[in-house]
VOVEX-852945 format. One line per 5 residues: number of its first residue (from 0); their letters; for each residue x, y, z of C-alpha. Coordinates in steps of 0.2 Angstrom, whole numbers. Example, Ala and Ser with C-alpha at 12.3 -4.5 7.8 and 13.67 -1.06 7.14 Angstrom:
2
0) as) 62,-22,39 ~ 68,-5,36
//
This chain:
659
0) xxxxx) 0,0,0 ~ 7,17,-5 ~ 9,29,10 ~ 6,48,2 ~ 8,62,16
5) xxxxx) 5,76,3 ~ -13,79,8 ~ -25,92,0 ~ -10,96,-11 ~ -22,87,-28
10) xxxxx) -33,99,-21 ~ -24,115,-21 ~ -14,112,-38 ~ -30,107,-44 ~ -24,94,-58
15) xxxxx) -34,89,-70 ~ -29,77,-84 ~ -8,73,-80 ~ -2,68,-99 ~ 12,59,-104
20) xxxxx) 25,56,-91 ~ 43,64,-95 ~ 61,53,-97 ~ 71,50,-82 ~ 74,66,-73
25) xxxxx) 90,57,-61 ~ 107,59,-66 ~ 117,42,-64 ~ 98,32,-61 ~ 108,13,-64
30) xxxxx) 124,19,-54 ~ 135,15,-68 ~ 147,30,-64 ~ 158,30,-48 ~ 171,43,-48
35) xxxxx) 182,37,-33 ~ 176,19,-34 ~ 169,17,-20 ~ 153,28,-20 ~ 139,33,-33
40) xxxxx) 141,49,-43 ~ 128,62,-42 ~ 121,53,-26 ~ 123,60,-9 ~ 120,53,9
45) xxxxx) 113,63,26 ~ 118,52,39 ~ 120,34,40 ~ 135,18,33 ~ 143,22,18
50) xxxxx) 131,15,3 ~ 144,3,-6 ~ 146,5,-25 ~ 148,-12,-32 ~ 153,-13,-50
55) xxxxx) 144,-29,-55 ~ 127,-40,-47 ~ 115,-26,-53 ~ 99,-32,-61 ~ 107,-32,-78
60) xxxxx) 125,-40,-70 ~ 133,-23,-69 ~ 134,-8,-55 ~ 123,-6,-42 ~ 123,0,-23
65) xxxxx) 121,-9,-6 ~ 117,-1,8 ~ 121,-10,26 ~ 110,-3,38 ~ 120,-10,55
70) xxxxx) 105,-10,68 ~ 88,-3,72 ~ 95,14,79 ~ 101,19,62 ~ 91,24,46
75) xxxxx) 101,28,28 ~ 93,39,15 ~ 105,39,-2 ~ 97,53,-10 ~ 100,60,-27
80) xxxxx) 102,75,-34 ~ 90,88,-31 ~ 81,95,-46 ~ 71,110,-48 ~ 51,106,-47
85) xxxxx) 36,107,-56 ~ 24,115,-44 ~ 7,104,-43 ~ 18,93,-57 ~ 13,75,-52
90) xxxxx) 30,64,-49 ~ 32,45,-52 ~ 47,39,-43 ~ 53,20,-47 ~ 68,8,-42
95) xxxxx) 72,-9,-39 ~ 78,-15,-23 ~ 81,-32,-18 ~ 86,-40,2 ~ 89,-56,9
100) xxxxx) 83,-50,29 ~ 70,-46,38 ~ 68,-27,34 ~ 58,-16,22 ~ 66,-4,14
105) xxxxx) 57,8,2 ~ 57,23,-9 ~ 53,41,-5 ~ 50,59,-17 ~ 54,74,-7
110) xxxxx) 48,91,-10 ~ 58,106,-4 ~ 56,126,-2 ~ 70,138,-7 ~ 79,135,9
115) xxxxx) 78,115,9 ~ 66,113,20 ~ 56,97,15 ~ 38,104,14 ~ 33,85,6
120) xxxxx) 36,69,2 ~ 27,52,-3 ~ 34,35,-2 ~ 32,17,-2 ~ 42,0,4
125) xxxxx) 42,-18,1 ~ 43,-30,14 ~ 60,-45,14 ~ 66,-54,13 ~ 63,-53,-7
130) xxxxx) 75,-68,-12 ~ 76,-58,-32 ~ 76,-40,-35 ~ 56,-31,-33 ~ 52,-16,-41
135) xxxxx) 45,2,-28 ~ 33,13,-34 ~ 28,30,-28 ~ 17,45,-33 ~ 17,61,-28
140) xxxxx) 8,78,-33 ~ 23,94,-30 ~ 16,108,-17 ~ 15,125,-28 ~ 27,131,-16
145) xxxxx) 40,119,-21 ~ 59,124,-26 ~ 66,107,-29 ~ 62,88,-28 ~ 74,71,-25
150) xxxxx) 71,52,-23 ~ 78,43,-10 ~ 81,27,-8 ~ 79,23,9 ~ 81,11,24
155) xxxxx) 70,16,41 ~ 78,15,58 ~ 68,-2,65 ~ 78,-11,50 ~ 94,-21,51
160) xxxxx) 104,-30,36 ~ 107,-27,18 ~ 98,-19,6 ~ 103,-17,-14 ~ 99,-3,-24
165) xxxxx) 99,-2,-46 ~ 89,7,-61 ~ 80,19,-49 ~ 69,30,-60 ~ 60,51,-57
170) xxxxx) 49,56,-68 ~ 34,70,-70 ~ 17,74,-79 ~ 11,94,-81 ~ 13,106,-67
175) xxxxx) 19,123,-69 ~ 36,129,-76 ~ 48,125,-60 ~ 51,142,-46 ~ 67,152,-51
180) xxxxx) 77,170,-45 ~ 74,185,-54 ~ 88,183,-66 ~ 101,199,-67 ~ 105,205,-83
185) xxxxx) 122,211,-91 ~ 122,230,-91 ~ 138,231,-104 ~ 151,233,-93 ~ 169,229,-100
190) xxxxx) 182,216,-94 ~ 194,220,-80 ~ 209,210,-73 ~ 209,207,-52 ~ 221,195,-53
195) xxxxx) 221,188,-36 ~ 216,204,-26 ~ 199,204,-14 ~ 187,215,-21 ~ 176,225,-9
200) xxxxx) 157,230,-14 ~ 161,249,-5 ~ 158,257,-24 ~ 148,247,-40 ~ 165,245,-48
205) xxxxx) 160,224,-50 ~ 140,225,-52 ~ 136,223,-69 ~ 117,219,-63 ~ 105,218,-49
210) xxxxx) 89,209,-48 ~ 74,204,-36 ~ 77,218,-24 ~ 96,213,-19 ~ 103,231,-17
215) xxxxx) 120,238,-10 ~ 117,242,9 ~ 130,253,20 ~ 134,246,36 ~ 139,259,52
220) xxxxx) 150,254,64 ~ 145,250,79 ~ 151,260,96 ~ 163,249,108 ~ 172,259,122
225) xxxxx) 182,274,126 ~ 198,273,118 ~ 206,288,125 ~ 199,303,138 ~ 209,317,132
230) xxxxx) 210,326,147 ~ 228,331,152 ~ 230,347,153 ~ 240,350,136 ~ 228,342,127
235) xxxxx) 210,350,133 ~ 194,355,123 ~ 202,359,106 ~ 213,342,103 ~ 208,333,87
240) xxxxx) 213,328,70 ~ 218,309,76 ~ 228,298,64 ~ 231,279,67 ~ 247,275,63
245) xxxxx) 251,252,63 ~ 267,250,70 ~ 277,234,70 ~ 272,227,89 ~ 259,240,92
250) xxxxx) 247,256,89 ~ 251,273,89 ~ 237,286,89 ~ 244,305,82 ~ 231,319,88
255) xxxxx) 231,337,90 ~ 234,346,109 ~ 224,361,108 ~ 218,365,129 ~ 215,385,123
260) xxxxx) 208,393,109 ~ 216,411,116 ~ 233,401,114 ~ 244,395,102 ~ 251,380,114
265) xxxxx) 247,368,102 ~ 257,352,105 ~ 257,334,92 ~ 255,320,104 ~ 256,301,103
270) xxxxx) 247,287,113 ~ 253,269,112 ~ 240,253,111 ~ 246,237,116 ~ 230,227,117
275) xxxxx) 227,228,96 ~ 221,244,97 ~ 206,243,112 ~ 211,257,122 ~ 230,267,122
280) xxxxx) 239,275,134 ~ 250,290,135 ~ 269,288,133 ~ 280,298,147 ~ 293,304,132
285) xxxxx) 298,322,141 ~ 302,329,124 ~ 297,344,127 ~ 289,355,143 ~ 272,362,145
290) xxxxx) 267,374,157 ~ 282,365,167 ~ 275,348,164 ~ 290,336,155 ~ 281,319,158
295) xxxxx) 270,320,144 ~ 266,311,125 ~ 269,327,117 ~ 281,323,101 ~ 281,340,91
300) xxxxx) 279,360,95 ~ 279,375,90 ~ 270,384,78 ~ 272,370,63 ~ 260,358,76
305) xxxxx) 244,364,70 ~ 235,350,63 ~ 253,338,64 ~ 246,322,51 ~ 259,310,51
310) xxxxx) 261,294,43 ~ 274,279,42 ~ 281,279,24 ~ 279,262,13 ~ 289,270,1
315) xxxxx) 305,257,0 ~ 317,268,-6 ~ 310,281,9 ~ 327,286,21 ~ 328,277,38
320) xxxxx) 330,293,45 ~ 313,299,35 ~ 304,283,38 ~ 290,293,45 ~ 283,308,40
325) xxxxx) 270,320,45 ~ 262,338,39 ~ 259,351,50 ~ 253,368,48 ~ 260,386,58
330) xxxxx) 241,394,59 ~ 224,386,54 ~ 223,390,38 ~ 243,391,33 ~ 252,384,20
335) xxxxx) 257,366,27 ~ 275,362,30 ~ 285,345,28 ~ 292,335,44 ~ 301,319,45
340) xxxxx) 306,307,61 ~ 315,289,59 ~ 305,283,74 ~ 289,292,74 ~ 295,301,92
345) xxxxx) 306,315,87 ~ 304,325,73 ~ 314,336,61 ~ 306,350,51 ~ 313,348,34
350) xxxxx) 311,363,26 ~ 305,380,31 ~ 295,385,13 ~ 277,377,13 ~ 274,360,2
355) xxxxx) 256,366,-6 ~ 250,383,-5 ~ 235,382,-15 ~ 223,379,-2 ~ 216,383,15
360) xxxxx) 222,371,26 ~ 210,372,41 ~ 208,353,42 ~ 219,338,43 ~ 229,337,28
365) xxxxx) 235,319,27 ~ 248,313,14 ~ 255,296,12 ~ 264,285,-1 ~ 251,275,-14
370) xxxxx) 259,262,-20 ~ 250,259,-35 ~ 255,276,-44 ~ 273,276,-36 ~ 270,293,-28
375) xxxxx) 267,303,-14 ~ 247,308,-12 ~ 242,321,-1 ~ 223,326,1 ~ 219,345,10
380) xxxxx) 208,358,11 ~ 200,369,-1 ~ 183,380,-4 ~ 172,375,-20 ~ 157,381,-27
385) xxxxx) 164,400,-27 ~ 172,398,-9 ~ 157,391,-2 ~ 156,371,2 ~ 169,364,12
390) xxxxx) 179,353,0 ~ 195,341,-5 ~ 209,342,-18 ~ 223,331,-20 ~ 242,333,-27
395) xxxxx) 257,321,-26 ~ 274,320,-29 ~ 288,308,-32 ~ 300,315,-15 ~ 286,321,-4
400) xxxxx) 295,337,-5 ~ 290,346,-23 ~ 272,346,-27 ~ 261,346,-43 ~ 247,353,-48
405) xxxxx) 232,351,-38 ~ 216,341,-43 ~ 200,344,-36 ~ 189,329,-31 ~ 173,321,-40
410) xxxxx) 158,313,-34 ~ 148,309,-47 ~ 130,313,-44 ~ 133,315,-24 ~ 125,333,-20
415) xxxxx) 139,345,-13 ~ 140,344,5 ~ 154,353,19 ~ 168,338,21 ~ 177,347,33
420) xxxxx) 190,331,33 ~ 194,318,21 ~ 203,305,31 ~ 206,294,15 ~ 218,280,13
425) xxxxx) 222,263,5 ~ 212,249,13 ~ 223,237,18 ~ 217,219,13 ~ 211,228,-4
430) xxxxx) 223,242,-5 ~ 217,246,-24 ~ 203,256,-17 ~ 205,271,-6 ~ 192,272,7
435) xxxxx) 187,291,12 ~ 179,295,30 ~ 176,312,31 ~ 166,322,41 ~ 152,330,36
440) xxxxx) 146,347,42 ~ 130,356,41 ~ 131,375,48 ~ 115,379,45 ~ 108,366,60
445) xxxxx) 108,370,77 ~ 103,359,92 ~ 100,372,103 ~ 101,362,118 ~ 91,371,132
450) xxxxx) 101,364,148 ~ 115,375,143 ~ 116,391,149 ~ 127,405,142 ~ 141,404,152
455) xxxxx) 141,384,147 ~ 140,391,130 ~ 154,403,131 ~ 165,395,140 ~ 164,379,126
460) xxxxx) 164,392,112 ~ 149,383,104 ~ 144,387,86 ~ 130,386,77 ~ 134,367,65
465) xxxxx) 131,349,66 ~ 142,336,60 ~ 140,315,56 ~ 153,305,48 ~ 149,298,27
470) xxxxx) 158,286,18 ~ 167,286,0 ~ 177,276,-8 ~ 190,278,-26 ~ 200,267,-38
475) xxxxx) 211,283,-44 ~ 211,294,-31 ~ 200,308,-39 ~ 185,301,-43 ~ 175,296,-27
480) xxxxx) 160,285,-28 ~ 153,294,-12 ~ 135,291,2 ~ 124,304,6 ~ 116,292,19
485) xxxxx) 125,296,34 ~ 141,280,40 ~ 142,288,59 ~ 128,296,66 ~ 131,306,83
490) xxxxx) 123,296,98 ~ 108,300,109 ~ 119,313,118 ~ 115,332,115 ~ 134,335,119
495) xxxxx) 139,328,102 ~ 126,337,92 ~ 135,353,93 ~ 145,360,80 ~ 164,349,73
500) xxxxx) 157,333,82 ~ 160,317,75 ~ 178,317,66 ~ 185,300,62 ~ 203,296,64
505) xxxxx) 212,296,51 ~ 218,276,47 ~ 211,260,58 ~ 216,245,64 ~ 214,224,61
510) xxxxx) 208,221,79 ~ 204,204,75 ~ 201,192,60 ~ 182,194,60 ~ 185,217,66
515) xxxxx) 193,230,61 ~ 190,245,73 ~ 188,263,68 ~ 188,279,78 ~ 179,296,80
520) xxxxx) 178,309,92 ~ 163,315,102 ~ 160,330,116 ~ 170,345,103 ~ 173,359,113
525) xxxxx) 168,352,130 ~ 179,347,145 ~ 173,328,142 ~ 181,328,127 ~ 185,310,122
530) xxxxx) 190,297,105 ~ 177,282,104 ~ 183,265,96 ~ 170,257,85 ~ 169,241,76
535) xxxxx) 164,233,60 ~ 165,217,51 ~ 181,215,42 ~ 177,221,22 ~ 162,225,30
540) xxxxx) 159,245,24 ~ 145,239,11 ~ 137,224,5 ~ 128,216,-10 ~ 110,214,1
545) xxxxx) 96,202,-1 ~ 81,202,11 ~ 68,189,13 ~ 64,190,-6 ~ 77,179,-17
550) xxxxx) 89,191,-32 ~ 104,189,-40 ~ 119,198,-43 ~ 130,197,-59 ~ 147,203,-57
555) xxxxx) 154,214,-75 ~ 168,203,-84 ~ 184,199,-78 ~ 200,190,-77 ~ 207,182,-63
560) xxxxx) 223,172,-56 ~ 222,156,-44 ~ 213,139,-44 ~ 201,145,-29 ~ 184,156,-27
565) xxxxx) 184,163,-8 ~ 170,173,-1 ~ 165,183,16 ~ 148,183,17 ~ 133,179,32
570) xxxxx) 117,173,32 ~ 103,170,41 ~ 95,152,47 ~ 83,154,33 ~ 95,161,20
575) xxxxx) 107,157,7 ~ 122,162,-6 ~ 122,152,-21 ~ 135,155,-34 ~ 140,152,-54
580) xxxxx) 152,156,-65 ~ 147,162,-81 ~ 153,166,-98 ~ 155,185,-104 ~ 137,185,-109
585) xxxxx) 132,178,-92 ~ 128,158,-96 ~ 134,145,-83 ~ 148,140,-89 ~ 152,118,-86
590) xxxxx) 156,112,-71 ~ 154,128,-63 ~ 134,132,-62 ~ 122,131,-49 ~ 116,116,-53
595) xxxxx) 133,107,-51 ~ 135,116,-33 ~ 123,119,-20 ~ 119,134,-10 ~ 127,138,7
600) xxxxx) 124,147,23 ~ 134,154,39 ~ 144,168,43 ~ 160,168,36 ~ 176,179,31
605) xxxxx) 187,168,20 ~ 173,154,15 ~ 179,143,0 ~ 166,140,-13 ~ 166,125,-22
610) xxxxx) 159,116,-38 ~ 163,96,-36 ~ 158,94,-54 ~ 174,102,-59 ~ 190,98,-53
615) xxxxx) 195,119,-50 ~ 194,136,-57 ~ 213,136,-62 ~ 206,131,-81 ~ 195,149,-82
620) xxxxx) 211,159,-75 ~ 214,171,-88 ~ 199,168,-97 ~ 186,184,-96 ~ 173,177,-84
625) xxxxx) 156,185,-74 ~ 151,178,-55 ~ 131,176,-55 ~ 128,176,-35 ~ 109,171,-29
630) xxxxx) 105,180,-11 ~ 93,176,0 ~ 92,186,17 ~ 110,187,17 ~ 123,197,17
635) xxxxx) 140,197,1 ~ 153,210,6 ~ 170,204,-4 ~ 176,191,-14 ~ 194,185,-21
640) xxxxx) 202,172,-30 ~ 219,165,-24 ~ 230,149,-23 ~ 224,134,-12 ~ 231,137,3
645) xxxxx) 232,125,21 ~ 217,135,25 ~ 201,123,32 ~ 193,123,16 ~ 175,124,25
650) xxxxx) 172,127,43 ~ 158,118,51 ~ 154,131,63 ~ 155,145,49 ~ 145,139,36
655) xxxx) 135,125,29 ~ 125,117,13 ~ 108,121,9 ~ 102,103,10
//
């Protein structure tokens, strides 16, 4: 007797007349191919002994599989490949099986949603011993809401002995065209080489096409712990312009002492993290005195301290005396002036002429040495829009001491906004792309807090002015793909929403495999004054976003070096990642489409993608190729290709298979 647990789905699907059943849907339905000799190819166990793959005894004297179920505490499904599904298509499953014990093994057709969650099934046994081989039917009508379907061949848990398995058989009559992704279409985007860089989604460089809602989304970093108070007494109300500088066994964090605004004792100072940037500590250097103070973290003073941006020079033909090297300003808006040190402590003022005069300087100018052009890059202040907005211009040189002309920056369609900072520099993992953090200034906003009186006010100088922190990011240094939707807001705290709150420090740091941690200021201008660490997911700026709906992306053509496909990406319990690779036009290419892998879930930062159909990628290095991702409340942030490595190739507690 059939058992059929799919009730009220005939009902539902309403089926009429079924038709003509179709040919064999299973791959490998006679278990003639093995490719390791031992088990069946294109078949798959949950749980359970090893099925055996024997090579001859089938029904027709060649290749079959026995299954060897050991006792009654253990049930073995050999399933096989899962097939997208007719919704309300009515299935006929066959097989022959054949036993000489007491057990009674059988056959079943599984239904399964998007996820793999088995949302019906059918199924039918025979009873053994059999002494020859017996043949298993079973029918079954697909739910509408079915994504795929499979036959197992199956032993349950009160059976015990041997059970062989041959010409097994999946076929189907109507039903409506199988469930698929919104498919993303090429947008014409020309090939690019990456090699075997990781490629971030922080601008659209790689998307070629979206579809089914997936969308780039900006990730904020989250708040952690107070990383420095800045309350000694030569640092005060005023410090700021903090630069994170990754030293060989530690931290340093470069900031601006400022106690006074009716003063010029404006000192450089350097704190020192020795817990992977957490928290930092002041130095007791005594370099120089203040106010009769010597113990102090104070590297640099004198007029030329005024907004003092240092950085350690990745230049390989830099001097070990010049291996570090900062700019500094004598006034707020002066010319800036060139200093080097050979261990980031005491500094030398190169030259007393300016660097870069065409500019206004009020701001942290950073410089620092860009590999990728061979040059020196140095980003400052300037007014655009007839010395209105707030805004950034770049210039480089080959010796950091003579300049070219400048360049103003471009942000495409972004509206022009005050960016009172710029804080850009190479990423590190992906140091192609310049990540920008400036902060962004409104001066027509006002909170107008009422619990400060005017002597509060006074005393903290307040202005009118509010600031938050956005992101941008660029491939050649002037054109910025930039957001208007805010990266750092100010927190719940009206003593961060006053005005030239909210600066990030220039640079972060890798405080662990899975975070990087990035830093801002908050309470301008008040005694409280302090630097705030925050943390975000390593590559996690932006990612390629699906929500509960299923889409695609399809990445724009381009060629690559190594013989593995690695991923950081998360999802949720119910979501997924499924990946191709396509041809220029954006067809699955053999071996490498989603039907020859299956989807995954987890949270991972380097997660190995695999397609066992294909030996590697190592073949398509070279050749001009697309990635064609399916999302499914999840999260794709970077990607890369590289050599296979001793890396785990799939963690179990990162990630898994949508089965």
């Amino acid at each position: 007797m059939q058992r059929n647990v799919l009730l009220g789905v005939v009902a539902v699907c309403l089926v009429g007349a079924r038709g003509a059943a179709g040919g064999n849907l299973l791959a490998n339905p006679g278990f003639e191919q093995s490719a390791d000799g031992v088990s069946p190819s294109g078949w798959s166990q949950a749980r359970g002994n090893p099925a055996r793959w024997l090579a001859e005894g089938g029904r027709d004297g060649s290749a079959f599989v026995r299954i060897l179920d050991r006792g009654p505490n253990e049930s073995i499904p050999l399933e096989s490949k899962r097939i997208p599904a007719r919704p309300c298509g009515v299935y006929r499953g066959a097989g022959w099986l054949r036993t000489a014990d007491a057990m009674a093994p059988g056959l079943f057709i599984n239904f399964y949603d998007d996820v793999g969650r088995r949302i019906g099934h059918a199924w039918d046994r025979i009873e053994g011993p059999t002494g020859d081989w017996r043949q298993v039917t079973v029918e079954a009508v697909a739910p509408p809401a079915a994504w795929s379907v499979s036959l197992y061949a199956y032993t349950f848990e009160a059976d015990a002995g041997a059970c062989d398995v041959d010409d097994l058989s999946l076929t189907v009559a109507g039903g409506g065209a199988p469930q698929a992704v919104p498919e993303a279409e090429p947008g014409g985007k020309a090939a690019v080489h990456i090699g075997s860089r990781r490629e971030l989604f922080v601008d659209s460089f790689m998307i070629d096409g979206l579809s089914g809602g997936v969308e780039r989304r900006l990730h904020a970093p989250q708040p952690r712990n107070i990383a420095l108070k800045l309350d000694a007494p030569w640092e005060g109300r005023y410090c700021g312009f903090f630069t994170v500088v990754n030293d060989d066994d530690h931290v340093r964090l470069y900031y601006r002492g400022w106690p006074r605004l009716d003063s010029m004792a404006i000192s450089a100072c350097v704190a020192v993290s020795t817990d992977g940037g957490v928290t930092f500590r002041r130095p007791e250097l005594s370099l120089f005195d203040f106010d009769g103070i010597r113990t102090n973290n104070i590297v640099w003073r004198g007029p030329p301290a005024n907004n003092f941006t240092p950085f350690r020079d990745a230049n390989p033909d830099a001097l070990p005396e010049r291996r570090y090297k900062a700019t500094a300003s004598p006034h707020e808006s002066r010319p800036i002036v060139p200093l080097a040190s050979p261990d980031g402590f005491h500094w030398t003022q190169l030259q007393d002429a300016p660097i870069i005069t065409n500019g206004q300087f009020d701001s942290q100018n950073e410089a620092f040495w860009d590999p990728h052009i061979g040059k020196y890059v140095c980003y400052y202040r300037y007014y655009s829009h007839n010395k209105s907005i707030r805004d950034i211009r770049r210039s480089t040189s080959e010796d950091f001491l003579t300049w070219g002309p400048s360049e103003d920056l471009r942000y495409g369609a972004a509206q022009p906004e005050h960016l009172y900072t710029s804080a850009v520099f190479p990423y590190p993992r992906a140091p192609h792309i310049l990540i920008g953090m400036p902060n962004r200034f409104v001066p027509e906003r006002d909170m107008n807090d009422p619990d400060w009186d005017a002597e509060t006010q006074k005393a903290a100088n307040l202005l009118p002015g509010v600031s938050d922190a956005v992101l941008m990011s660029s491939r050649n240094g002037i054109d910025f793909e930039r957001w208007t939707e805010a990266w750092i807001r100010p927190p719940p705290d009206s003593r961060s929403w006053i005005d030239r709150n909210i600066f990030p420090a220039l640079g972060m740091v890798q405080t662990t495999p899975e975070e990087i941690s990035v830093y801002w200021d908050e309470y301008n201008r008040l005694p409280e004054k302090r630097l705030v660490r925050g943390v975000l997911r390593t590559d996690g700026f932006v990612s390629i976003h699906a929500g509960a709906g299923a889409g695609e992306l399809l990445t724009r053509p381009f060629t690559f070096e190594g013989d593995r496909l690695e991923v950081n990406f998360a999802t949720s319990a119910i979501g997924y990642l499924h990946m191709a690779v396509c041809d220029e036009a954006g067809n699955a290419l053999p071996g490498f489409s989603f039907d020859e892998t299956d989807p995954f879930f987890g949270n991972a930062i380097a997660q190995i993608v695999d397609w066992p159909a294909a030996s590697d990628l190592a073949a398509l290095a070279g050749t001009p190729v697309r990635l064609r991702v399916r999302l499914k409340d999840a999260d794709l942030y970077a990607f890369r290709f590289r050599r296979a490595g001793p890396e785990r190739r799939r963690p179990p507690e990162a990630s898994g298979r949508g089965r």
